[in-house]
C-alpha positions as CSV (number, residue, x, y, z in Angstrom):
1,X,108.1,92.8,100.6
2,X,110.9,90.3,99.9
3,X,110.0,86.6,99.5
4,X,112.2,85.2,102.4
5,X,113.1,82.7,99.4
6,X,114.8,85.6,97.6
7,X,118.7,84.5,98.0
8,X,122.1,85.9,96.4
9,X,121.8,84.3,92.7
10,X,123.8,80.7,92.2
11,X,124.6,78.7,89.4
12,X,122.0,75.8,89.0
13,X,122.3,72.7,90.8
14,X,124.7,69.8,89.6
15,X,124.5,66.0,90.3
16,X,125.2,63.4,93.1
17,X,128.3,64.8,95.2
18,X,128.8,68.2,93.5
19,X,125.2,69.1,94.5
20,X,126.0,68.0,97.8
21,X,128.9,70.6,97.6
22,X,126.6,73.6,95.9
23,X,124.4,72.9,98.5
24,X,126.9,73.6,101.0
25,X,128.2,76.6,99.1
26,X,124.7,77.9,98.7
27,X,124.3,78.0,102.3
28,X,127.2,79.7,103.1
29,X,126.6,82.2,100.7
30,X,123.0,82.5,101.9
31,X,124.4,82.9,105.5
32,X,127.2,85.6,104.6
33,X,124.6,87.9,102.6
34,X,121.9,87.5,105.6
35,X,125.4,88.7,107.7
36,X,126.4,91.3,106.0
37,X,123.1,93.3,106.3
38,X,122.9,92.3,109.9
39,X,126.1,93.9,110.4
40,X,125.5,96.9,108.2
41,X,121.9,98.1,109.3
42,X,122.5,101.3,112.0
43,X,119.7,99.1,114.4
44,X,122.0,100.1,117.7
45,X,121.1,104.3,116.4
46,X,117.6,102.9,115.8
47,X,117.1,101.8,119.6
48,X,118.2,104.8,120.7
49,X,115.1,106.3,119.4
50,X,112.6,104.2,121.6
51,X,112.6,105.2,125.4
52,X,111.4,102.1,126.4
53,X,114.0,99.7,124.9
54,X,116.1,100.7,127.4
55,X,113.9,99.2,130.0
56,X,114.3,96.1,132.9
57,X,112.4,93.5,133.1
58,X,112.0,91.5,136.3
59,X,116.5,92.8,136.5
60,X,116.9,91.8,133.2
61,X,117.6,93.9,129.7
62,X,113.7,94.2,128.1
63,X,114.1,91.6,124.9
64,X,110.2,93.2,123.1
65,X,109.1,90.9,120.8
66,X,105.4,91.6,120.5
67,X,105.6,93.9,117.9
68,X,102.5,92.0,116.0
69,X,100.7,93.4,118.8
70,X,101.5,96.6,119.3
71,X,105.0,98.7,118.3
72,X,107.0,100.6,121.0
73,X,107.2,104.3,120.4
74,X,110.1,107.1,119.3
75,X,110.6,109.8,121.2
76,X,109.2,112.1,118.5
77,X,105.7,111.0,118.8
78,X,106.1,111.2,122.5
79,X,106.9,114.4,122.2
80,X,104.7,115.6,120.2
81,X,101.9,114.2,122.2
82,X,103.6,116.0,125.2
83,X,103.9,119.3,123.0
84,X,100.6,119.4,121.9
85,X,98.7,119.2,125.2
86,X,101.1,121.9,126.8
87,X,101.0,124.4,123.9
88,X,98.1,123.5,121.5
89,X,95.2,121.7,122.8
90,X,91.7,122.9,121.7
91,X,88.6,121.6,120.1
92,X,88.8,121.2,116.5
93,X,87.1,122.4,113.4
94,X,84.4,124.8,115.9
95,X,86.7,127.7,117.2
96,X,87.6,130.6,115.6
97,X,90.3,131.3,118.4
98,X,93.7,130.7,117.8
99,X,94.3,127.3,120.1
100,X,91.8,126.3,117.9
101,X,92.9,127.4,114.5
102,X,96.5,125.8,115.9
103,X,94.4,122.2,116.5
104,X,92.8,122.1,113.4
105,X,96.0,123.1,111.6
106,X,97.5,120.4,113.3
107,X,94.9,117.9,112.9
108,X,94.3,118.4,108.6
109,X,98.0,118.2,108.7
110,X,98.3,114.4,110.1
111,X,95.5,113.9,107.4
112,X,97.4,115.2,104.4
113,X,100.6,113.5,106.3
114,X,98.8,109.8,105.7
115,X,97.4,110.6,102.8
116,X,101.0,110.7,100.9
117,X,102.0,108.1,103.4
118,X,99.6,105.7,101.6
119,X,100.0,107.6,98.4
120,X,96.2,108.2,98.5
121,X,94.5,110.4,95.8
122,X,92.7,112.8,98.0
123,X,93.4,113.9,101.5
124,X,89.4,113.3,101.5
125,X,89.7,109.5,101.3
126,X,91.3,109.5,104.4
127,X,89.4,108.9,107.3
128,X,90.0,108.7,110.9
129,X,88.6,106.2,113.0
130,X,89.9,104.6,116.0
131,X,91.9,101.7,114.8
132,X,91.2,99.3,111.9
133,X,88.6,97.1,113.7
134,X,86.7,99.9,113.8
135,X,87.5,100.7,110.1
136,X,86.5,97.2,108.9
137,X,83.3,98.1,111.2
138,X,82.5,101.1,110.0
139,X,83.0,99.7,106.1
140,X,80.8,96.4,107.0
141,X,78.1,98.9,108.4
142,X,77.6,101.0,105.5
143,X,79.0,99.8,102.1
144,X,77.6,96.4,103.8
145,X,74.2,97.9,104.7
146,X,73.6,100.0,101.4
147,X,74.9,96.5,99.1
148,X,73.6,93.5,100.6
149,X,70.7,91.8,100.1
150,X,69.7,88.3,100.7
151,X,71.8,85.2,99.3
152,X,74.7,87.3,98.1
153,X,78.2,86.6,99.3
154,X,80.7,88.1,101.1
155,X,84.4,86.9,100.5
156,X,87.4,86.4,103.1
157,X,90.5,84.0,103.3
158,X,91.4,81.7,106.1
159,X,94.6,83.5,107.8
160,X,91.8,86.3,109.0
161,X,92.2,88.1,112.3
162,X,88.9,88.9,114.3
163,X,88.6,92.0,112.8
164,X,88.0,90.7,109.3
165,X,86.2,88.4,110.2
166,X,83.2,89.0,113.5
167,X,82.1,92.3,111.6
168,X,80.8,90.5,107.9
169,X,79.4,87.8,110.1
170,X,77.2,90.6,111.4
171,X,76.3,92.2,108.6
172,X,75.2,89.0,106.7
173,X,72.7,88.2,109.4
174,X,71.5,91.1,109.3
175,X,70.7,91.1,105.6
176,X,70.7,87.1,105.1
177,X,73.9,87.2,103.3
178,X,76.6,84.3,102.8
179,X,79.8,84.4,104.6
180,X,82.5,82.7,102.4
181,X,85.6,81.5,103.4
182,X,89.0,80.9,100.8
183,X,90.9,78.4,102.3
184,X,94.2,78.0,102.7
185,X,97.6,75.0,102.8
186,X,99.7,73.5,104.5
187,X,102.2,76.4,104.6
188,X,99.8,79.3,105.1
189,X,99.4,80.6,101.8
190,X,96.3,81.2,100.1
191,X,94.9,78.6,97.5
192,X,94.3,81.4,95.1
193,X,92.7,79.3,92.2
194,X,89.9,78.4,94.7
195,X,90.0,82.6,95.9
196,X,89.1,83.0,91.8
197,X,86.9,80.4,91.9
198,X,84.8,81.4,95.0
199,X,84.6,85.0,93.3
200,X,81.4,84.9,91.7
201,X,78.1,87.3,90.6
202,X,76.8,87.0,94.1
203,X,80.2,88.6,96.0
204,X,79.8,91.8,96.8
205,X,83.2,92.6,98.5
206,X,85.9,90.6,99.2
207,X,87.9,91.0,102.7
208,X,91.5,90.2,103.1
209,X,94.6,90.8,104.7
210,X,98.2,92.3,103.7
211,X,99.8,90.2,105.9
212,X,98.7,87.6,108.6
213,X,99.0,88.8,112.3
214,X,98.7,84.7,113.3
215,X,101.5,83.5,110.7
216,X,103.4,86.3,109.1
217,X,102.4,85.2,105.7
218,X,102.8,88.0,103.1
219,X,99.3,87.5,101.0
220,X,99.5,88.9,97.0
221,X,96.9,91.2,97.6
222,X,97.6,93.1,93.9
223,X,97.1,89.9,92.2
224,X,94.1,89.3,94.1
225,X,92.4,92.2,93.8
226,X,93.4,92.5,89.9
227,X,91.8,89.2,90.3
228,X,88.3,90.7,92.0
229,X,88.1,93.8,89.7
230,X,87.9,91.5,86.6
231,X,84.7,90.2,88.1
232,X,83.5,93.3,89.4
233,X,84.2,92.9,93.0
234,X,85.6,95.8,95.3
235,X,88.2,94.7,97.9
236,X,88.9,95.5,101.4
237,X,92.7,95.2,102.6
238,X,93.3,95.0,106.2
239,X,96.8,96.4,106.2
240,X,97.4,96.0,110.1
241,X,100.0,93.7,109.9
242,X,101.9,95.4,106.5
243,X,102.2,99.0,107.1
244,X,105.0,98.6,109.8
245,X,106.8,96.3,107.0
246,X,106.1,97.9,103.8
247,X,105.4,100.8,101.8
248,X,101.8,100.3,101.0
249,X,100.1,102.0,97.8
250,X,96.7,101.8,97.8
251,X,96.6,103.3,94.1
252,X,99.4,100.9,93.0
253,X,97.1,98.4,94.6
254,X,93.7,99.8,93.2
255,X,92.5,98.9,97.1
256,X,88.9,100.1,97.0
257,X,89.4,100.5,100.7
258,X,92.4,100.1,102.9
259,X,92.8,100.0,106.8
260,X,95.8,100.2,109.6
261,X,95.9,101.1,113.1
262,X,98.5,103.9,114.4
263,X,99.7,101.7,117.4
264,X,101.3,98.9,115.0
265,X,103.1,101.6,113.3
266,X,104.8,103.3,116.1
267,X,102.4,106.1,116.8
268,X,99.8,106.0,119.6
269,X,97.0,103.9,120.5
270,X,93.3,104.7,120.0
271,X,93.9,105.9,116.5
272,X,93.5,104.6,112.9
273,X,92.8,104.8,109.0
274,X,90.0,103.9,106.8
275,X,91.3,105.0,103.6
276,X,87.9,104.6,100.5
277,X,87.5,105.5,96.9
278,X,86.1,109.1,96.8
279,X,82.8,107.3,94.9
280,X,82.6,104.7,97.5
281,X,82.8,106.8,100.2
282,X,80.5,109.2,99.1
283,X,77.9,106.4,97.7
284,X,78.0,104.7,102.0
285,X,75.6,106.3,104.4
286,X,77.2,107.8,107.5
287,X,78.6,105.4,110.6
288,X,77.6,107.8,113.1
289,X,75.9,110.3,114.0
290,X,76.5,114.1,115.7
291,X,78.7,116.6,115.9
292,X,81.0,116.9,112.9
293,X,79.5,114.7,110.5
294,X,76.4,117.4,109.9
295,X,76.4,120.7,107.9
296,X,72.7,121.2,109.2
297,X,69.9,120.2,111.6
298,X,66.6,120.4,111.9
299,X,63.5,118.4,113.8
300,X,63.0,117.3,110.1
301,X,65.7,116.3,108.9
302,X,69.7,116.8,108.5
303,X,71.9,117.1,106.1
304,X,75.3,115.5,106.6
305,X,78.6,116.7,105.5
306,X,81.2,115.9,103.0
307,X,83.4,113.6,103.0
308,X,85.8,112.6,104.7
309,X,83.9,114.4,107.9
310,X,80.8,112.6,107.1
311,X,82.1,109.8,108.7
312,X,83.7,111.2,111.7
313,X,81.2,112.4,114.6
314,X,82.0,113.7,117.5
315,X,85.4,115.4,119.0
316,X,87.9,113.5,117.1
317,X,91.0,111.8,118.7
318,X,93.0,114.7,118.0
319,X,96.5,113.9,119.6
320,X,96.3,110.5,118.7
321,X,96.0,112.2,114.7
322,X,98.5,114.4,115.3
323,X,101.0,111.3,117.3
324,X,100.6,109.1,114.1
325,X,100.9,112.3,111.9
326,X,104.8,112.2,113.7
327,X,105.0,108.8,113.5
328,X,104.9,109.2,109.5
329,X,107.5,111.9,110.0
330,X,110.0,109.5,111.7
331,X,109.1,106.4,109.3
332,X,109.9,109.1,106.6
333,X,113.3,109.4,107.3
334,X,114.1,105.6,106.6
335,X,115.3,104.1,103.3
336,X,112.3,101.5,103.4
337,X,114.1,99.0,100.9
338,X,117.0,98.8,103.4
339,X,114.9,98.4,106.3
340,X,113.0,95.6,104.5
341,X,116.3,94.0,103.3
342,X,117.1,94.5,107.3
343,X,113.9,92.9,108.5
344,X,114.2,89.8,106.0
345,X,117.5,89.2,107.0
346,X,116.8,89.2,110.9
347,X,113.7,87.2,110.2
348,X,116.1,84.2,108.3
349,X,118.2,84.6,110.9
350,X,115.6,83.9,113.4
351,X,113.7,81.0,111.9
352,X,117.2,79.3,111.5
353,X,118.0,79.3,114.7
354,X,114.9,78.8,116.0
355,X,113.8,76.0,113.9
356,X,117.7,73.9,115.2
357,X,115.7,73.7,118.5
358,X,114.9,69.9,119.3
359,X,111.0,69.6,119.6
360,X,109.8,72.9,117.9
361,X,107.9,73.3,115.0
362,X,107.3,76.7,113.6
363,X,103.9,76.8,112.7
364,X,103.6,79.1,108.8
365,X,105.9,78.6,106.5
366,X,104.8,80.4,103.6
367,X,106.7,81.6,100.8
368,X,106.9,84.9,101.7
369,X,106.6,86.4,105.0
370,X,107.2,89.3,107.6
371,X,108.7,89.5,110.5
372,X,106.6,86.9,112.7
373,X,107.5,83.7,114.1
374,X,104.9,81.4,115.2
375,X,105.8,77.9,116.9
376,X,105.0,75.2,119.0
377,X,107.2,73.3,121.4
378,X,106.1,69.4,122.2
379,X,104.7,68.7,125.3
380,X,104.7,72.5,126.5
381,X,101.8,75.0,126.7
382,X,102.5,78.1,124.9
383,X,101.3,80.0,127.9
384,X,104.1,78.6,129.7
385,X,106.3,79.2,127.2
386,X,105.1,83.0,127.3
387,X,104.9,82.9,131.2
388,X,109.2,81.6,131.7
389,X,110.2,83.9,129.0
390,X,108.5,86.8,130.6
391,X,111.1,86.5,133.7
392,X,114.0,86.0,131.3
393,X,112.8,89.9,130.1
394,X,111.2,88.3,126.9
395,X,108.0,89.9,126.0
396,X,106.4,87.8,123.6
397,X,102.6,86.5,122.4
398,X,101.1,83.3,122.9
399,X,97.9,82.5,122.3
400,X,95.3,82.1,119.1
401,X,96.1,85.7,118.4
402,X,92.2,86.6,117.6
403,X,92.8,84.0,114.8
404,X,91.0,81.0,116.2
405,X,90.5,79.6,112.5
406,X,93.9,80.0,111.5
407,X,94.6,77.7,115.0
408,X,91.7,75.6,113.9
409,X,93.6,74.8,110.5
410,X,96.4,73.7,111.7
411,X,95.3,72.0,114.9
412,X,96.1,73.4,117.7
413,X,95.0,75.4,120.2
414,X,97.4,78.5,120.5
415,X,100.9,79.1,119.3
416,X,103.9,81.0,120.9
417,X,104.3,84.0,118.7
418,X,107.5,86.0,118.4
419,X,107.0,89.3,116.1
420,X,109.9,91.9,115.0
421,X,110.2,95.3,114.1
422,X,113.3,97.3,112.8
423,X,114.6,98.1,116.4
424,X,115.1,94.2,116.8
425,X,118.6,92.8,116.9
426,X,120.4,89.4,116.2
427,X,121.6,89.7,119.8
428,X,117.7,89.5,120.5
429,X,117.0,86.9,118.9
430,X,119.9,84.4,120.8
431,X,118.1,85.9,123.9
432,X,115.1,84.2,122.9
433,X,116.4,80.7,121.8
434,X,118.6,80.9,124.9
435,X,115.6,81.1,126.8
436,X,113.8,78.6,124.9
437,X,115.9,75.9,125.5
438,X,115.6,77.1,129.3
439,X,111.6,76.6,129.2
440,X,112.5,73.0,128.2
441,X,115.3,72.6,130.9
442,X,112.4,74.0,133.3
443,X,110.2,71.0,131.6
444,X,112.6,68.3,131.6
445,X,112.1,68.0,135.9
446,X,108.8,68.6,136.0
């Protein structure tokens, strides 16, 4: 990702009136760049891919700003949803019939499809699970199980959702572990001398996100997990929030284990990835257990398969793997440094005009962020904010986002969240602060 700091390059600053006057001419330049790639980016051909952004809302055109939550979905992966259960359903990995063959085909294929999609080593690492909650779970109950033992450490960061967070609270009390938390400033950025510092011979993994559902912060998760490897310390990235922003390589990363759910990448819900190390994977007892996840049973005992099938029992979601398997197939087609140069540049163009609005504070202002917009407006409840957008066709988030800590930091109770995606459009975004400044009309006479 960009830093949103990245700007055209300008001669250094001068004195007294003249840096007045670059300051000026900085802006403008700033301003024409961010333009230009607004103009230039095909978003209008984009939209045409997504059914739904076509949609009313309550009479008026659907503004879908909510991509944080969940991304809307192209009609390929509808499609081939549609296509698979009218021409190819069957059980998988158990038939020797054709539907069958077709479905397992079908299946392996999504798996080698996300394996280069997260430019994995082995189509083995990949496992499917049903969304990265479960992923962090399933790591937690395992790796967690088989590693900790009383009074060592477990390491996250501050801007955690839920997720990242609920799970290694379990596990270390279960096993009287130490939950340890790396804090973080004023802007949203992680401190990372005190990350180093808290890294120590008790951790035994360290949890942390790509980027922050809550605040949009882009966290240096390379650095940090050159940072954790030094001392010996495998990381977890929870790349929920990243994968519909970035290119994410786990081996250019050295992730030990990395996790996304399909549904924030434009594919279906009820689907995800755990991508492990081959030695870690096969080192961590099984999740579950039953159906695929044995080669044999007996009263006496059972022997469990290989990875990755060790860890997935049971009929898999297999339309949901084969949605997300066409949801790599679309992202595919995309030059990903344009569409990151297009994101960045919607995302300045959003916090400026957002941020001119009287009474609002945007809350995460780190040095480099995605696309999410997080804010509070004085004297207004952000479920009110949510609740008068809604019937100006605005769809977007408010509450703590299943980051209560991150709320906690800053001291407040709940934010009004707007999140973007590629299909997003300046025109959008006027929408929204047009219907901001109507929420504080609507407060104004109250």
């Amino acid at each position: 990702m960009r830093s949103k700091n990245k700007k055209p390059h300008l001669n250094p600053p001068l004195k007294g009136e003249e840096t007045k006057e670059r300051m000026v001419l900085s802006k403008n330049i700033i301003s024409s760049y961010t333009e230009s790639i607004l103009d230039t980016f095909s978003v209008e051909k984009i939209r045409r891919d997504f059914p739904i952004l076509a949609s009313r809302v309550y009479g008026k055109p659907l503004v879908y700003l909510d991509n944080a939550a969940s991304t809307q979905k192209p009609a390929s992966v509808i499609e081939a949803i549609r296509h698979y259960y009218t021409t190819e359903h069957s059980n998988v990995h158990r038939g020797v019939h054709y539907l069958s063959e077709l479905a397992t085909q079908k299946y392996e294929a999504a798996r080698v499809k996300v394996q280069k999609f997260l430019n994995a080593g082995s189509e083995r690492e990949i496992i499917f699970v049903r969304g990265a909650t479960e992923a962090i779970n399933l790591v937690a109950a395992t790796y967690g199980k088989k590693n900790l033992k009383p009074g060592d450490e477990v390491l996250i960061t501050g801007l955690e959702h839920h997720s990242n967070i609920v799970p290694w609270q379990m596990i270390c009390e279960e096993k009287g572990a130490h939950l340890r938390v790396v804090p973080i400033d004023d802007n949203g950025d992680i401190i990372l001398d005190e990350f180093n510092r808290l890294l120590s011979g008790k951790t035994k993994i360290a949890a942390i996100s790509h980027i922050s559902n809550a605040l949009g912060t882009v966290n240096p998760v390379k650095q940090m997990i050159e940072m954790a490897h030094r001392k010996g310390v495998p990381v977890l990235v929870d790349g929920a929030q990243a994968v519909p922003h970035l290119r994410a390589d786990v081996r250019d990363l050295d992730a030990d284990f990395y996790v996304f759910s399909s549904h924030k990448v434009f594919g279906p819900t009820g689907i995800g990835i755990l991508y492990g190390k081959t030695q870690l994977l096969e080192s961590m007892p099984p999740y579950q257990g039953g159906g695929d996840m044995i080669k044999s049973v007996t009263f006496e005992k059972t022997i469990f398969n290989d990875i990755p099938y060790k860890f997935e029992a049971g009929t898999p979601h297999i339309e949901g793997a084969i949605g997300l398997g066409a949801a790599i197939d679309y992202l595919n087609l995309f030059d990903w440094n344009r569409v990151q140069e297009y994101e960045q540049a919607l995302l300045q163009f959003a916090e400026g005009e957002i941020s001119a609005i009287d009474g609002l504070k945007i809350i995460g202002t780190a040095k480099e962020k995605a696309g999410v917009i997080s804010f509070v407006l004085e004297g207004i409840h952000p479920h009110d904010i949510g609740t008068i957008l809604d019937r100006e066709g605005i769809a977007i988030r408010t509450g703590h986002h299943c980051a209560q800590p991150v709320m906690q930091r800053f001291g407040i109770p709940a934010t009004a969240r707007a999140s973007f995606a590629f299909y997003n459009t300046r025109e959008e975004v006027q929408a929204l602060v047009r219907s901001i400044q109507k929420v504080k009309e609507v407060f104004e006479h109250v």
